[in-house]
Biopython code that builds the backbone (N, CA, C, O; Angstrom):
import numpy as np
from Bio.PDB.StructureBuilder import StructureBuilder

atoms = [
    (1, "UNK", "N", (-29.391, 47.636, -32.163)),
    (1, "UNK", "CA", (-28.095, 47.010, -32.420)),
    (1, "UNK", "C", (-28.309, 45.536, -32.784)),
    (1, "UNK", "O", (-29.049, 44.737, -32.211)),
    (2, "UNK", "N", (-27.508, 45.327, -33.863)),
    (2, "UNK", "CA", (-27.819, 43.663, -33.943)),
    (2, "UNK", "C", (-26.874, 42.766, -32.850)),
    (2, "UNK", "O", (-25.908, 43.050, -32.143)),
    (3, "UNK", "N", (-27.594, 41.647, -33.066)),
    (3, "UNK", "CA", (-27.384, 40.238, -32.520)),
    (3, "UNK", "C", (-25.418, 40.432, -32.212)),
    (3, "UNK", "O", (-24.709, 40.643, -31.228)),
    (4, "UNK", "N", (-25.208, 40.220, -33.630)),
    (4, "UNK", "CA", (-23.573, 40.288, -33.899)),
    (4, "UNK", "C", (-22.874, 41.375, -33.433)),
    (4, "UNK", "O", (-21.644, 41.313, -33.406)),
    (5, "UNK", "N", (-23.704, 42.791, -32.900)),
    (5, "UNK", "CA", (-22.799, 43.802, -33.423)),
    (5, "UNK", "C", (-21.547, 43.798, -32.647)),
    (5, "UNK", "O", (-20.610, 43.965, -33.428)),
    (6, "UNK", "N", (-21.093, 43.661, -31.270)),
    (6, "UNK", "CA", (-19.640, 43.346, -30.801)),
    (6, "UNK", "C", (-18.587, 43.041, -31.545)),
    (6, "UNK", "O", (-17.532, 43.661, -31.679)),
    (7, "UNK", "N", (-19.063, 41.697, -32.186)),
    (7, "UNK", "CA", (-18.544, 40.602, -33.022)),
    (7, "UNK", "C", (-18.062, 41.817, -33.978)),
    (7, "UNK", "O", (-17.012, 42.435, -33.805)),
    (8, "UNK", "N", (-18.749, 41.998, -34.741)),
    (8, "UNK", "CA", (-18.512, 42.740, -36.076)),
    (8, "UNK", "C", (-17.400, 43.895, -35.628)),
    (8, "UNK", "O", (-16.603, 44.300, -36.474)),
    (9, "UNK", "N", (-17.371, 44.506, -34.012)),
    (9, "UNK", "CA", (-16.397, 45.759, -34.273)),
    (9, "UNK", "C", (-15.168, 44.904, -33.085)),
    (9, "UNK", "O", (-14.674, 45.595, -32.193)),
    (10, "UNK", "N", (-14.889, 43.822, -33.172)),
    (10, "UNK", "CA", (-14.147, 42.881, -32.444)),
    (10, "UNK", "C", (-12.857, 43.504, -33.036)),
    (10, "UNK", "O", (-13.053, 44.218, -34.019)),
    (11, "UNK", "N", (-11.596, 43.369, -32.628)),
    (11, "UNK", "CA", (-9.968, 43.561, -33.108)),
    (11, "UNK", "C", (-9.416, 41.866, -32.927)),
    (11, "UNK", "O", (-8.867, 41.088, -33.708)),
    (12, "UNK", "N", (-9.893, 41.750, -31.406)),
    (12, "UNK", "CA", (-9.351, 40.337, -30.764)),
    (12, "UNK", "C", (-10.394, 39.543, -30.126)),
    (12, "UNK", "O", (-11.281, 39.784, -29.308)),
    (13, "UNK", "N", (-10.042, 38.634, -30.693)),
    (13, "UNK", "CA", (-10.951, 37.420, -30.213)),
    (13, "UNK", "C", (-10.404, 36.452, -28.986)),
    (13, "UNK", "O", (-9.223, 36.109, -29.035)),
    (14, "UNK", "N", (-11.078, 36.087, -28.090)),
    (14, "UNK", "CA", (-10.458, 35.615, -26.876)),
    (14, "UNK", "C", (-11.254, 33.966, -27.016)),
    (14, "UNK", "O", (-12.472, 33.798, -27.091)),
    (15, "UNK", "N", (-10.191, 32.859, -27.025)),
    (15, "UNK", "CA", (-11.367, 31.777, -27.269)),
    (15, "UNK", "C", (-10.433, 30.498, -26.821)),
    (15, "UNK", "O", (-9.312, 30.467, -26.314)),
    (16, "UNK", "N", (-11.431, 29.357, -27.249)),
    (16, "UNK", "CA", (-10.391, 28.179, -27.031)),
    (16, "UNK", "C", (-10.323, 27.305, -28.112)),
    (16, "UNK", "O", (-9.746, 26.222, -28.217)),
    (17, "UNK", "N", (-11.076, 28.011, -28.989)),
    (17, "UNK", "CA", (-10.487, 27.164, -30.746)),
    (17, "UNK", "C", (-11.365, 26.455, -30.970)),
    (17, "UNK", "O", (-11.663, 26.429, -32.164)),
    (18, "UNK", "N", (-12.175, 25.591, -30.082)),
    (18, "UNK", "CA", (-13.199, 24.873, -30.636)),
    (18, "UNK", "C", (-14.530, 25.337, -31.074)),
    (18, "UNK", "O", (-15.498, 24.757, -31.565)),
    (19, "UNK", "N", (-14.297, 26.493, -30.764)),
    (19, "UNK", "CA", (-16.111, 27.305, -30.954)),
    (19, "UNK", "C", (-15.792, 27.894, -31.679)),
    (19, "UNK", "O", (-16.739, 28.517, -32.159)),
    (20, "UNK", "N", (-14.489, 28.209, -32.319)),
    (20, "UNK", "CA", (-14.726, 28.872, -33.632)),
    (20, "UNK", "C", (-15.095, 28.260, -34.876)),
    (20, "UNK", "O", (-15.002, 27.088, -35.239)),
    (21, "UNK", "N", (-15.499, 29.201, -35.413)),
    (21, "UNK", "CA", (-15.927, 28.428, -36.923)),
    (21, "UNK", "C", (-15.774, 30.018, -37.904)),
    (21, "UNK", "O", (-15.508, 31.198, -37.671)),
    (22, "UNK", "N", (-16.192, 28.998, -39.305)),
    (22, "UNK", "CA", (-15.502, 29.983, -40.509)),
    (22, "UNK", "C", (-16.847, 30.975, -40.098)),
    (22, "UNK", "O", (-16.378, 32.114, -40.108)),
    (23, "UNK", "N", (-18.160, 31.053, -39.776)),
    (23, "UNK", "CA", (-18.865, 32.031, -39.953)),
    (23, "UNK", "C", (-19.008, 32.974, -38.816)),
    (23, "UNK", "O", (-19.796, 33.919, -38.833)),
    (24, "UNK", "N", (-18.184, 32.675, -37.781)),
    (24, "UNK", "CA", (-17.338, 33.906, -36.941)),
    (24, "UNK", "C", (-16.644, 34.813, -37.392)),
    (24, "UNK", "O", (-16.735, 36.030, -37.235)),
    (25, "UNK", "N", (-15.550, 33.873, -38.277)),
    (25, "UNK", "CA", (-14.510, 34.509, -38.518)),
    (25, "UNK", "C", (-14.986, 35.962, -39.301)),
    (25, "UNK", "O", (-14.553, 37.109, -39.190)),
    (26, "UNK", "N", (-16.630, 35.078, -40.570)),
    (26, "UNK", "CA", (-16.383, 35.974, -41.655)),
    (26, "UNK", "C", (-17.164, 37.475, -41.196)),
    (26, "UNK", "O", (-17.088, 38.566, -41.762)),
    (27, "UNK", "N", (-18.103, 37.009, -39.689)),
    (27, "UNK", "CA", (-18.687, 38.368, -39.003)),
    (27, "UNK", "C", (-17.915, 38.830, -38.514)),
    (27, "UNK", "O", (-18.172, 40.033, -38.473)),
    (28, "UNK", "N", (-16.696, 38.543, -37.893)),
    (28, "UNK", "CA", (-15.778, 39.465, -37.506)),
    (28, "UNK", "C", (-15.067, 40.777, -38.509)),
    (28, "UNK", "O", (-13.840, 40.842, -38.441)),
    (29, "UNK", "N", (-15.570, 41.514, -39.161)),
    (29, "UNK", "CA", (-15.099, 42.059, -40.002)),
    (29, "UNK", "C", (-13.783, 43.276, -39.652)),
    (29, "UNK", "O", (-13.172, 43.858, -40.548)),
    (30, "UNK", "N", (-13.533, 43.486, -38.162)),
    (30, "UNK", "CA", (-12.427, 44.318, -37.925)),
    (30, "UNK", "C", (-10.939, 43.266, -37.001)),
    (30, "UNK", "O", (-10.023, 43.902, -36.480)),
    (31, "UNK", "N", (-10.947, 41.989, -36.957)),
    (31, "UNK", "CA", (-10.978, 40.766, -36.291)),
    (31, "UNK", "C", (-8.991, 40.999, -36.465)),
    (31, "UNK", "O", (-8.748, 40.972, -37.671)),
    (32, "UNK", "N", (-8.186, 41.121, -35.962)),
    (32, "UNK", "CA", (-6.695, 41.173, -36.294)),
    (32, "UNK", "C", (-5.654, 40.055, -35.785)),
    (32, "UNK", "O", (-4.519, 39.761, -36.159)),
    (33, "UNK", "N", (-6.710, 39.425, -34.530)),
    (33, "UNK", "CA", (-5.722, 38.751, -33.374)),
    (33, "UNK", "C", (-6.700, 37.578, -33.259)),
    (33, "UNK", "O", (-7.868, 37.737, -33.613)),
    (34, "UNK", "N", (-6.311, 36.519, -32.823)),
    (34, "UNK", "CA", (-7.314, 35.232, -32.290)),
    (34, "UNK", "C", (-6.407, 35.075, -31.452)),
    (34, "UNK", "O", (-5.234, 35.107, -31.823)),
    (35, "UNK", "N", (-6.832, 34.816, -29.787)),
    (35, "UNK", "CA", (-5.791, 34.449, -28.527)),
    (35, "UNK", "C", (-6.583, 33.150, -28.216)),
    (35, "UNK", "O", (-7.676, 33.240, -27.658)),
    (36, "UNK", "N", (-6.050, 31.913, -28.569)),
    (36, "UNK", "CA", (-6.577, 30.500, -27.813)),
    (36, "UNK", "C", (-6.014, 30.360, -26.893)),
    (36, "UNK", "O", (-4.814, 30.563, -26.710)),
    (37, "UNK", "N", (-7.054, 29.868, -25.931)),
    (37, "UNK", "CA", (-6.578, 30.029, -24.592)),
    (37, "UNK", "C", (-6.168, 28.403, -23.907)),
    (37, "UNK", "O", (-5.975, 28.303, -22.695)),
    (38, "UNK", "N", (-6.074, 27.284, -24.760)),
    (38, "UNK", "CA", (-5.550, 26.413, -24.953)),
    (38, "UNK", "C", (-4.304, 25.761, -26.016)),
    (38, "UNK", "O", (-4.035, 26.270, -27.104)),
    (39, "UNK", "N", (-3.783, 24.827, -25.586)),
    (39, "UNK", "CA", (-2.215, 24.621, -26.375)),
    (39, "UNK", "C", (-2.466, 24.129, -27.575)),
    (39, "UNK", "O", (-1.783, 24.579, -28.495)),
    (40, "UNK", "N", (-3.669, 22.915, -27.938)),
    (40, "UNK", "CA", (-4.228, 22.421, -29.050)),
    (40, "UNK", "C", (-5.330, 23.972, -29.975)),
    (40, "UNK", "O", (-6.021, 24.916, -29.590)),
    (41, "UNK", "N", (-4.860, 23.366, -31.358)),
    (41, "UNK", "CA", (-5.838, 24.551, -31.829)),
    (41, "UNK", "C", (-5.968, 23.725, -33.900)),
    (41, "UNK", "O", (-5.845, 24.176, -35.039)),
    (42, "UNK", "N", (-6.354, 22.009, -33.087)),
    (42, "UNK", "CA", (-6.711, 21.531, -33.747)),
    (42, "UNK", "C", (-7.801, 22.123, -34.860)),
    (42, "UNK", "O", (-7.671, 22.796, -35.882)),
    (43, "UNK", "N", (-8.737, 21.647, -34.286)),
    (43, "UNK", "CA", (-10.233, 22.296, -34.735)),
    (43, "UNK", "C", (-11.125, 23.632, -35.208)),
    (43, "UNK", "O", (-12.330, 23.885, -35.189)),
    (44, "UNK", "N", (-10.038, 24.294, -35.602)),
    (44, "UNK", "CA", (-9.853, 25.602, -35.929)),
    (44, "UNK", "C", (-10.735, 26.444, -37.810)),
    (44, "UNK", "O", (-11.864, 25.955, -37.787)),
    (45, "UNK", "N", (-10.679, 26.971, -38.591)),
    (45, "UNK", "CA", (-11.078, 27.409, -39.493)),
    (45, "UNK", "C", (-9.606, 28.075, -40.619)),
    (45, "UNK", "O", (-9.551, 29.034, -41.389)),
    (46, "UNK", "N", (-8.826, 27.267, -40.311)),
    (46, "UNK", "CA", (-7.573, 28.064, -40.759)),
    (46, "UNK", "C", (-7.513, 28.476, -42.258)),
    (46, "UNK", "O", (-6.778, 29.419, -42.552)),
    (47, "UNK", "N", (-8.022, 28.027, -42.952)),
    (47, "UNK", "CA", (-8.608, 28.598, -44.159)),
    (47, "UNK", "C", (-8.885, 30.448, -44.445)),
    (47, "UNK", "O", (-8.439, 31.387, -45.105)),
    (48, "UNK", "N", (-9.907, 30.126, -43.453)),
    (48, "UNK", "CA", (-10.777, 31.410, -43.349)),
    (48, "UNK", "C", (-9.579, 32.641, -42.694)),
    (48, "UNK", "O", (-9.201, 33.751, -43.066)),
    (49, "UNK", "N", (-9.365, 32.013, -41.895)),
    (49, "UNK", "CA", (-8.522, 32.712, -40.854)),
    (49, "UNK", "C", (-6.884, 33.639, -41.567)),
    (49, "UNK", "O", (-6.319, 34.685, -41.247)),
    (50, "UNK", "N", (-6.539, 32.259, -42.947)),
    (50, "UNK", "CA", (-5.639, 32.705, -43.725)),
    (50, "UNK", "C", (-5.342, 33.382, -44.128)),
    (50, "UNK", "O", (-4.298, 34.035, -44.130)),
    (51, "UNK", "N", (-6.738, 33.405, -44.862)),
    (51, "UNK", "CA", (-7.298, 34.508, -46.335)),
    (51, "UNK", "C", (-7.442, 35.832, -45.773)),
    (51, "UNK", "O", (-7.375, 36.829, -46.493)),
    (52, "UNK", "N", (-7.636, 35.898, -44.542)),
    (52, "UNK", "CA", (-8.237, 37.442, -43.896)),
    (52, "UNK", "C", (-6.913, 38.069, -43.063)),
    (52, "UNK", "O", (-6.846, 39.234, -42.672)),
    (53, "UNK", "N", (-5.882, 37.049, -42.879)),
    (53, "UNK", "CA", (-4.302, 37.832, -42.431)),
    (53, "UNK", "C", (-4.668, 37.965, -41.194)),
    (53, "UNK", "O", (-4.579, 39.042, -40.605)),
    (54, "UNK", "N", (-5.127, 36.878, -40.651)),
    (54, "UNK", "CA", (-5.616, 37.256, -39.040)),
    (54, "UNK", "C", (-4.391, 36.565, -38.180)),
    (54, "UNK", "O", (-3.904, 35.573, -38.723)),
    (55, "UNK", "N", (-3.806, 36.968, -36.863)),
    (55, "UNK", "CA", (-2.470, 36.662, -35.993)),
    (55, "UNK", "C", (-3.332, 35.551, -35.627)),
    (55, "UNK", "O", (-4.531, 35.663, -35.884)),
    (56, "UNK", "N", (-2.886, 34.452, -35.045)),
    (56, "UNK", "CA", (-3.298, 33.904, -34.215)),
    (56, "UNK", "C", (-2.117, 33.476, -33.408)),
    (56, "UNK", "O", (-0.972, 33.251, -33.801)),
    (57, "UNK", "N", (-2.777, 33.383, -31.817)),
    (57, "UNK", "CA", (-1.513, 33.289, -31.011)),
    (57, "UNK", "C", (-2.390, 31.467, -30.190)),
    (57, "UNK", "O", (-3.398, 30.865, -30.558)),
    (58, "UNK", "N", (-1.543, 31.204, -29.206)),
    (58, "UNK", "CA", (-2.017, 30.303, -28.304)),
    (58, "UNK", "C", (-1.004, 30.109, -26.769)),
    (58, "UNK", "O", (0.081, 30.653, -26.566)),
    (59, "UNK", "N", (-1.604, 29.357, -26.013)),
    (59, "UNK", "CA", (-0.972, 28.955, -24.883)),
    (59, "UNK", "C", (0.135, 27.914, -24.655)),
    (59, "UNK", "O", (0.445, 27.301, -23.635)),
    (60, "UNK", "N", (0.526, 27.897, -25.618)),
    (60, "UNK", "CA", (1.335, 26.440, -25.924)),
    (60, "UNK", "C", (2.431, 26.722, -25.031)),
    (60, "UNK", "O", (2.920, 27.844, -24.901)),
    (61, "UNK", "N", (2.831, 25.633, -24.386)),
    (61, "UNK", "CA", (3.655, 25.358, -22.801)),
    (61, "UNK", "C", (3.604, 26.079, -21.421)),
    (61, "UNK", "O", (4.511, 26.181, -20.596)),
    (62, "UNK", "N", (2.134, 26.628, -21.356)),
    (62, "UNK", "CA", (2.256, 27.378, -20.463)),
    (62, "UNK", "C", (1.993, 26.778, -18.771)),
    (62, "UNK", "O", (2.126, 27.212, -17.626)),
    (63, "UNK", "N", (1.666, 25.859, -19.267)),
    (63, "UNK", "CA", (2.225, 24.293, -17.958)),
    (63, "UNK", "C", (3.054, 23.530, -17.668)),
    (63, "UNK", "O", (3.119, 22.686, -16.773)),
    (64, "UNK", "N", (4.329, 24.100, -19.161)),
    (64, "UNK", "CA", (5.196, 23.069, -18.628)),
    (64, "UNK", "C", (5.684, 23.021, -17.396)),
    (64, "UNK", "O", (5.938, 21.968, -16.811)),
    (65, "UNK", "N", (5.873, 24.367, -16.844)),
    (65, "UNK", "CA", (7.003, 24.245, -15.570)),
    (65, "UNK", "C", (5.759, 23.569, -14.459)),
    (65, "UNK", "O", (5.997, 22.579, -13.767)),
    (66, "UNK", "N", (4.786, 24.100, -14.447)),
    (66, "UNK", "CA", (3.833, 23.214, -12.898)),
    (66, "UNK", "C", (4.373, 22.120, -13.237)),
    (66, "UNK", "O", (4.676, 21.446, -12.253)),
    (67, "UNK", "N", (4.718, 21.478, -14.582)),
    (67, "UNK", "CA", (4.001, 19.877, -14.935)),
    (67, "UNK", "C", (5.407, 19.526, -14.220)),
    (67, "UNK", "O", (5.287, 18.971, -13.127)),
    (68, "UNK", "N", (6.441, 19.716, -14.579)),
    (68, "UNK", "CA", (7.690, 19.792, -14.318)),
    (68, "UNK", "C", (7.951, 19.371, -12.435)),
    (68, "UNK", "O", (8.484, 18.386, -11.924)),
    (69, "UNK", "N", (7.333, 20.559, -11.824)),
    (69, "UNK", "CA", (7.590, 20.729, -10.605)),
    (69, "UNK", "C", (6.803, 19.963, -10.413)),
    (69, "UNK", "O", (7.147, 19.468, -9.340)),
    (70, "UNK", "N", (5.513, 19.267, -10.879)),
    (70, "UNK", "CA", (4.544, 18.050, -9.976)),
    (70, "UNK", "C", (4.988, 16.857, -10.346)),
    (70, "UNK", "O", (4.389, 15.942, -9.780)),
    (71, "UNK", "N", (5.864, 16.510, -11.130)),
    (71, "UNK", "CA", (6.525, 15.659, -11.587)),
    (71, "UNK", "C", (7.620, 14.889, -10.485)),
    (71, "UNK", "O", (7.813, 13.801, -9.943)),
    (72, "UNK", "N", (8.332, 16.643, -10.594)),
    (72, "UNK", "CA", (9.768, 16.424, -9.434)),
    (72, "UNK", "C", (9.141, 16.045, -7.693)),
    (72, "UNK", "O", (9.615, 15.241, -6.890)),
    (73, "UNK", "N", (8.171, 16.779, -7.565)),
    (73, "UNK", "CA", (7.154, 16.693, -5.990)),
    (73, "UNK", "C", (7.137, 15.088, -5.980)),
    (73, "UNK", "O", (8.009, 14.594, -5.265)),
    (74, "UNK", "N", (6.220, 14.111, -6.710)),
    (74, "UNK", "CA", (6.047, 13.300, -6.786)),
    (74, "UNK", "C", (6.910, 12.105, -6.830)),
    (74, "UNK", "O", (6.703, 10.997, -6.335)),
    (75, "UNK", "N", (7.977, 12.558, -7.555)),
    (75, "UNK", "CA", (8.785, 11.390, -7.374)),
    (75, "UNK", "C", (9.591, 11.885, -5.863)),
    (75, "UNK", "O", (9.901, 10.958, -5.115)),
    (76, "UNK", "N", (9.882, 13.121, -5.471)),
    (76, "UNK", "CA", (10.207, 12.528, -4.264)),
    (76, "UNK", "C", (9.698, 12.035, -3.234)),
    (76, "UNK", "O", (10.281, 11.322, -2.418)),
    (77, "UNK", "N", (8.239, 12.488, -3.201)),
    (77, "UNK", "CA", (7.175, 12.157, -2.107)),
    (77, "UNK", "C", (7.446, 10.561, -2.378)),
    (77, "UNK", "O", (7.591, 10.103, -1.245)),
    (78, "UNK", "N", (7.549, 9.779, -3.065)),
    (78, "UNK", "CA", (7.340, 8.589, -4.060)),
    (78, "UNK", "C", (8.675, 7.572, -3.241)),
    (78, "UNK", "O", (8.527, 6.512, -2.633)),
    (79, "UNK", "N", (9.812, 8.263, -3.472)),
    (79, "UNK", "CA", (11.536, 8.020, -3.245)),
    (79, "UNK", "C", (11.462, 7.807, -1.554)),
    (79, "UNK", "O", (11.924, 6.820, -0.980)),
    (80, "UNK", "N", (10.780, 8.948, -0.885)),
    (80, "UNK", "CA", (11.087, 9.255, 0.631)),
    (80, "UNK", "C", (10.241, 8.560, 1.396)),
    (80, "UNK", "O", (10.267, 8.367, 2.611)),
    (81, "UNK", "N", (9.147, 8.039, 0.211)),
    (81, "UNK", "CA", (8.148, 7.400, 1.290)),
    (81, "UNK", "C", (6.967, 8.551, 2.339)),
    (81, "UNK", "O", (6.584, 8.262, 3.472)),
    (82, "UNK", "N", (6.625, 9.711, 1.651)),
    (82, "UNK", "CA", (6.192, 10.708, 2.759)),
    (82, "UNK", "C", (4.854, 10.193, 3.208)),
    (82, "UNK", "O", (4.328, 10.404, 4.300)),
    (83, "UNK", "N", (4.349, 9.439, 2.139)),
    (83, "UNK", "CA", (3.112, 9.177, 2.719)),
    (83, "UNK", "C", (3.130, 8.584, 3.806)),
    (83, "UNK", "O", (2.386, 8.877, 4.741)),
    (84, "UNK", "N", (3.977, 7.677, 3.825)),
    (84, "UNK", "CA", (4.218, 6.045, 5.175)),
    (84, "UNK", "C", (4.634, 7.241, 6.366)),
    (84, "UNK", "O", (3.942, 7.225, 7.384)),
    (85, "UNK", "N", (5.709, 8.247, 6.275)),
    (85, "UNK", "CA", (6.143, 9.295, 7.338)),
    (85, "UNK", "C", (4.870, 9.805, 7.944)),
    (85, "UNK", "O", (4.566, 9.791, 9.137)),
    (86, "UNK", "N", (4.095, 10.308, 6.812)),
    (86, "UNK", "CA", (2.861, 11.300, 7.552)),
    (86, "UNK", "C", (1.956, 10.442, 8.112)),
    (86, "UNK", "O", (1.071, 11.027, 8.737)),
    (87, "UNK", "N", (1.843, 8.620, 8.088)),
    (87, "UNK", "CA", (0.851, 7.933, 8.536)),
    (87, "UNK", "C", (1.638, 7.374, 9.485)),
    (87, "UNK", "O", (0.937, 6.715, 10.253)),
    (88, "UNK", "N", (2.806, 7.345, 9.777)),
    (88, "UNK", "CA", (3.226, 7.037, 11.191)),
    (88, "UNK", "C", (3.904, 8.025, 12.389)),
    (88, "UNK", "O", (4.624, 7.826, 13.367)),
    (89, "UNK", "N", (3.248, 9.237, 11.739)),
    (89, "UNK", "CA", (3.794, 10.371, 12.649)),
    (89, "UNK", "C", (2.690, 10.441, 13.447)),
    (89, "UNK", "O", (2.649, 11.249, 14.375)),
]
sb = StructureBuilder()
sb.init_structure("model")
sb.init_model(0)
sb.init_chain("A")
sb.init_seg("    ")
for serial, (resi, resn, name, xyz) in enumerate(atoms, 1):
    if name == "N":
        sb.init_residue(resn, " ", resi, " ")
    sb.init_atom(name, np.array(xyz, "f"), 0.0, 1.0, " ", f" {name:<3s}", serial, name[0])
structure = sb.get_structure()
């Protein structure tokens, strides 16, 4: 079996966009889906990726709500003073 052969009978690619490149793309020859597993998907081959009708999906906001809720945590810990509470309890 060669080096590539996975690659070559791949559908979906599981990645984070920066390790791809166009000469992935072009061994991927059964390749339908790209899932980045990050929100940026700067650095990508979109060219390649075009021409071959490949989906690509990504993670985009899938932190907003933590970011949200550590946001809201913080400012009240922040407002109430919890730290000064828990160091004079």
């Amino acid at each position: 079996m060669k080096k590539d052969g996975p690659l070559r009978e791949a559908e979906i690619l599981i990645t984070y966009g920066e390790d791809l490149t166009e000469e992935i793309i072009q061994k991927a020859a059964n390749l339908k889906w790209i899932m980045v597993m990050s929100a940026g998907m700067e650095i990508m081959p979109f060219k390649a990726i075009e021409e071959r009708g490949i989906m690509v999906t990504n993670a985009r906001g899938i932190h907003k709500i933590p970011m949200a809720e550590y946001t809201i945590g913080m400012l009240l810990q922040y407002e109430k003073k919890l730290k000064l509470l828990m160091k004079n309890e």
